[in-house]
C-alpha positions in Angstrom: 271.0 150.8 132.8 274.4 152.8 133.2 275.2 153.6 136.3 276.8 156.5 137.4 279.4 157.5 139.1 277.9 160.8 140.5 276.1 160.7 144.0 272.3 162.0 144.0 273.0 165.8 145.7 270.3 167.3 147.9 266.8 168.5 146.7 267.4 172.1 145.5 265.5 174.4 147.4 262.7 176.9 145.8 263.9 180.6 146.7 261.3 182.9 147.9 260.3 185.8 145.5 262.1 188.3 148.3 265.1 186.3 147.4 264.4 186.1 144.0 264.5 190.0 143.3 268.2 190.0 145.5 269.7 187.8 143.1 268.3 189.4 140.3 269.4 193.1 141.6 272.8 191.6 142.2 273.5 189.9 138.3 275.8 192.0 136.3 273.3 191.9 133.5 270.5 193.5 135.4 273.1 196.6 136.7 273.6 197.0 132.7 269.4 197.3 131.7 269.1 199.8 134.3 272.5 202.2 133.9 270.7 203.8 131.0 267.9 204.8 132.8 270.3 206.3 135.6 271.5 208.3 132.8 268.8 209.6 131.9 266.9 210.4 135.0 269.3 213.7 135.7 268.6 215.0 132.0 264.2 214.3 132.7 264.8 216.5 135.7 266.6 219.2 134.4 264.4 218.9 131.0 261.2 221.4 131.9 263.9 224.1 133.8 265.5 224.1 130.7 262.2 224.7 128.4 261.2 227.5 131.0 264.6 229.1 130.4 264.6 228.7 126.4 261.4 230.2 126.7 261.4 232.7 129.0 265.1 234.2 128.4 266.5 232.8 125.5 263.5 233.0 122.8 262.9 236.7 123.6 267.1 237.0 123.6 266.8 235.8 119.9 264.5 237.8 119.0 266.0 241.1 120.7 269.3 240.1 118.6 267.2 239.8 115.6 264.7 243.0 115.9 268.4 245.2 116.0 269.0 244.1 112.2 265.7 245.1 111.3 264.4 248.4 110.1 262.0 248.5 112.8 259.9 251.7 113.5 256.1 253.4 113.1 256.1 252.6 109.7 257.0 248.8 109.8 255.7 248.2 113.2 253.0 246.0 111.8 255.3 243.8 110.5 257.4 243.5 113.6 259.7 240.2 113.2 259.3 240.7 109.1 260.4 244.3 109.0 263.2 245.3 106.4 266.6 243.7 107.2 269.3 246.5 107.6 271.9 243.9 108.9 274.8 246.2 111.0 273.4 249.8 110.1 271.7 250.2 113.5 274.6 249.6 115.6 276.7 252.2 113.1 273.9 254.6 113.4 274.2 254.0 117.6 277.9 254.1 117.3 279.5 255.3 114.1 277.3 258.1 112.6 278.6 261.4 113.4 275.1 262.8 111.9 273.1 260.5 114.2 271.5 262.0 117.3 271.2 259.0 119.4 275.6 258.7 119.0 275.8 261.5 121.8 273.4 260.3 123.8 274.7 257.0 123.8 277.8 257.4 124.9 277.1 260.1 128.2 274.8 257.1 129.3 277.6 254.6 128.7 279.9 257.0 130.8 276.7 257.8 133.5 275.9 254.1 133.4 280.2 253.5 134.5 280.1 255.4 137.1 277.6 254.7 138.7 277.8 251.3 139.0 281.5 252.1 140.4 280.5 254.8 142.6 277.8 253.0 143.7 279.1 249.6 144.6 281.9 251.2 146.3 279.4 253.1 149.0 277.2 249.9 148.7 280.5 247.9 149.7 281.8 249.9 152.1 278.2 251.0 154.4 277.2 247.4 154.0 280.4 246.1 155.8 279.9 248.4 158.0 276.7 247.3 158.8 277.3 243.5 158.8 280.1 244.7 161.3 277.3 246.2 163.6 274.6 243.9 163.4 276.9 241.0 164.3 277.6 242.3 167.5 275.9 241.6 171.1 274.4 244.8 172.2 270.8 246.0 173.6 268.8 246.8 171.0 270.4 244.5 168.1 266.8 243.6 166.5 265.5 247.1 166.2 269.0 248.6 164.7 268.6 245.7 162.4 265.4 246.1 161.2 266.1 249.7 160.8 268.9 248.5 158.6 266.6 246.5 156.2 264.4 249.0 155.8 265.4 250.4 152.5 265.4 247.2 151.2 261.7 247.0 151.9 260.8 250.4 150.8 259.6 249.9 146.4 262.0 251.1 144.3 259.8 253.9 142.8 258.8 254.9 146.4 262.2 255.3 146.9 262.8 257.1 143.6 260.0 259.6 144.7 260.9 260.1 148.2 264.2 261.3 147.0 263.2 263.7 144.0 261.5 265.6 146.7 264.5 265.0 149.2 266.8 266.7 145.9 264.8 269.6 145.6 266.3 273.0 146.0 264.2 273.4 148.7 263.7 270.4 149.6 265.8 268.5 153.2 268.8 268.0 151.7 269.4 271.8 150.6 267.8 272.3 154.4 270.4 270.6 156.5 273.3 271.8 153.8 272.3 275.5 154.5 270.0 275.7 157.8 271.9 272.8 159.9 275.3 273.0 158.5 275.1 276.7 157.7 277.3 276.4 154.5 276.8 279.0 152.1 275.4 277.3 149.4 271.8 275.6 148.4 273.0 273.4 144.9 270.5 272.2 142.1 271.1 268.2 142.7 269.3 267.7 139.8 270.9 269.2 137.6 274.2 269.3 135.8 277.4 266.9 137.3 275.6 266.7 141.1 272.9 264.9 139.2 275.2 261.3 139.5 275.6 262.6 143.0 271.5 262.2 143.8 271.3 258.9 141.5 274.3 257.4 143.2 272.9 258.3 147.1 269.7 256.7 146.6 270.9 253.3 144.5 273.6 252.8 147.2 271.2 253.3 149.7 268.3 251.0 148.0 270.9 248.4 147.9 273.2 248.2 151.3 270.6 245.8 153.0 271.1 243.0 151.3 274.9 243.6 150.7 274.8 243.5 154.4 273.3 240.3 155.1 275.4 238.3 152.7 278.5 240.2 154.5 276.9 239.7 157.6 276.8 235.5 157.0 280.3 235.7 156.0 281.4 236.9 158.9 279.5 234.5 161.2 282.0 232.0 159.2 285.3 232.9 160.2 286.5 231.2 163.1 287.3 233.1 166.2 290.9 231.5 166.7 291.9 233.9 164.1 291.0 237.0 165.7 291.9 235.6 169.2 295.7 235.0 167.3 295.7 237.9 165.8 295.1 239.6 169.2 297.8 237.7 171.1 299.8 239.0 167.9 299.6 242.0 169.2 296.8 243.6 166.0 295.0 246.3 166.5 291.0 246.8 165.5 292.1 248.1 161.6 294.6 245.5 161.3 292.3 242.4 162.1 290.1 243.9 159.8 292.8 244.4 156.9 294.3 241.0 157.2 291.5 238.7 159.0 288.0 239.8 158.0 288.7 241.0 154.7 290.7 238.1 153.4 288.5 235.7 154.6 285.3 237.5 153.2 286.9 237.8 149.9 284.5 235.4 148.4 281.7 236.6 149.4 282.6 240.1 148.2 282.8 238.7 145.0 279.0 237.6 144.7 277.9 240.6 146.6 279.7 242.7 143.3 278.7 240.3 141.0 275.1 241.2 141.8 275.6 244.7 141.9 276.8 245.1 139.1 274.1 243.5 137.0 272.2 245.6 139.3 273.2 248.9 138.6 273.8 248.4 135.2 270.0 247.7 134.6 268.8 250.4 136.8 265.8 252.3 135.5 263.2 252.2 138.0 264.7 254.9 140.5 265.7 257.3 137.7 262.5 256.5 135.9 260.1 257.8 139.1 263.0 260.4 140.4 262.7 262.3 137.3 258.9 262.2 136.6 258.6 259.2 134.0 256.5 259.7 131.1 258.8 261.6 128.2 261.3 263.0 131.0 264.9 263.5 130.0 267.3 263.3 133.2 269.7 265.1 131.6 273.6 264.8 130.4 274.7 263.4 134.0 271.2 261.4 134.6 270.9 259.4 131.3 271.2 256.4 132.0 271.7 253.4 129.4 268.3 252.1 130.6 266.8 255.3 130.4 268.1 256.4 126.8 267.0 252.8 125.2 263.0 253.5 126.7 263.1 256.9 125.3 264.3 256.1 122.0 262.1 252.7 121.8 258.6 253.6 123.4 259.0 257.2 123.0 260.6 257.4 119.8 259.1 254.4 118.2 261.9 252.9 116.7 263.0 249.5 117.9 265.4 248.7 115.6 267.7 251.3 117.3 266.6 250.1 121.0 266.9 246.9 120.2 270.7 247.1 119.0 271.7 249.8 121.9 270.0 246.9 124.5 272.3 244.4 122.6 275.6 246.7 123.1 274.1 247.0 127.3 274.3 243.2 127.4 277.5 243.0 125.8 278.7 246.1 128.2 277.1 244.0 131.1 279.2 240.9 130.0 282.7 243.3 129.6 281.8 243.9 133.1 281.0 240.4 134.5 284.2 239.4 132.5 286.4 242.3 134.5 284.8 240.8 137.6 285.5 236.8 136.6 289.0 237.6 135.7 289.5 239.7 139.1 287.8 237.2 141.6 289.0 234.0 139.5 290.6 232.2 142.6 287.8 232.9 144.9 285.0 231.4 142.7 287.0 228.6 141.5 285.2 225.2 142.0 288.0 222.9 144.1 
């Protein structure tokens, strides 16, 4: 026999299965079989949201899209997706035609559809501040005055709708207090002609200020009090700590609160819907809304060819809009 150099070492020692699955976990080897499956745990998560939303909003999208280049009325209703393909001529018969009757009414509820969602953000902007000012202040009777506050958010949109058509009325409370309580020598038709905006504006500012008021209201719980107590020892009064303190620092807020009212307003049809009667009802040169004017001239008119491509030019108004907003609030929604 040879004999060797080397000295007999100690008996190696069996490791226990506990610390048989440490060393395992801890080889570089094992950290590489299970990095795919970390990779793709995020993507099995997110995998039936994203079915729900390909199903739910972008399968009917497509088919919106596709339904405006199709000849789709009474006649070819049957055939619905298969109808005659008329490529662009519903959007130049919506926005070109000078012969077409829809042209007209397209446009006064593009310009109806403008203003009020300016006219009505701005009161919704401005009343809901306020609010959010009041309700985050310590006085007796803060609960009730808040719960009065979220009322109209409560209240159904068509309720509300309703409620007001009677309110509008040229005999109705409005005209009362204008005339009997104010004693001014007029009693105007609110539903009809320009004042028409007027009674659609009230009510959708109206419907709208509660929750405006809450998001504002959580803002301003955020901004800390050593800026108001500087601004004080600064010598500011009340409407400058509100210029230069609350406003600034509630800028990003403001921008969500706008973001959903616009796609808000844009898409109103419920209030003008139930204010003016429903059914066939046409609310007029200063009521038509772009909501309005797309049921009439689908469901009433039968033809959704032309609904479906003036609902295409609403989204692509809606995303002019949005795109106004991003490029205005850029800095506030930023991700850092």
């Amino acid at each position: 026999m040879i004999a060797s150099d080397e000295k007999p070492g100690p008996p190696k020692r069996h490791l226990s299965p506990i610390e048989e699955v440490g060393v395992a976990s801890s080889a570089p080897a094992s950290r590489g079989r299970h990095r795919p499956r970390r990779f793709l745990l995020p993507y099995l998560l997110l995998g039936p949201a994203t079915a729900v939303m390909l199903l739910v909003h972008f399968v009917p999208m497509a088919a919106g899209v596709w339904m405006s280049l199709l000849h789709l009325n009474q006649v070819h209703l049957v055939e619905f997706l298969r109808a005659p393909f008329v490529g662009l001529q519903n959007y130049a018969y919506v926005l070109t035609d000078p012969l077409s009757p829809i042209r007209r009414s397209f446009l006064e509820a593009l310009r109806n559809t403008l203003l009020l969602t300016l006219g009505a953000n701005a009161l919704t902007l401005v009343f809901g501040l306020g609010g959010a000012l009041l309700i985050t202040r310590e006085f007796r009777g803060r609960g009730v005055v808040r719960t009065l506050l979220l009322l109209p958010w409560i209240v159904p949109t068509y309720v509300v709708g309703v409620l007001f058509s009677f309110m509008w009325q040229p005999f109705g409370v409005v005209n009362h207090v204008v005339h009997d309580v104010l004693h001014l020598p007029v009693q105007p038709f609110w539903l009809v002609g320009p004042l028409t905006m007027v009674a659609i504006m009230l009510p959708t500012a109206w419907r709208g200020m509660p929750q405006t008021m809450m998001l504002l209201a959580a803002g301003l719980t955020g901004i800390p009090q050593d800026l108001y107590e500087a601004a004080e020892v600064a010598g500011a009064s009340a409407w400058q700590r509100l210029r230069y303190v609350t406003l600034p620092m509630l800028k990003p807020v403001i921008a969500v609160v706008l973001l959903f009212g616009v796609i808000f307003t844009v898409y109103t049809f419920n209030l003008v819907y139930s204010m003016f009667g429903g059914g066939n009802g046409y609310p007029g040169e200063w009521g038509d809304l772009l909501m309005t004017m797309i049921y009439r001239y689908s469901f009433s008119g039968v033809n959704f060819g032309i609904g479906a491509a003036a609902s295409v030019l609403l989204m692509a108004f809606c995303v002019g809009l949005v795109g106004i907003w991003y490029w205005t609030f850029r800095k506030e929604v930023a991700i850092q």
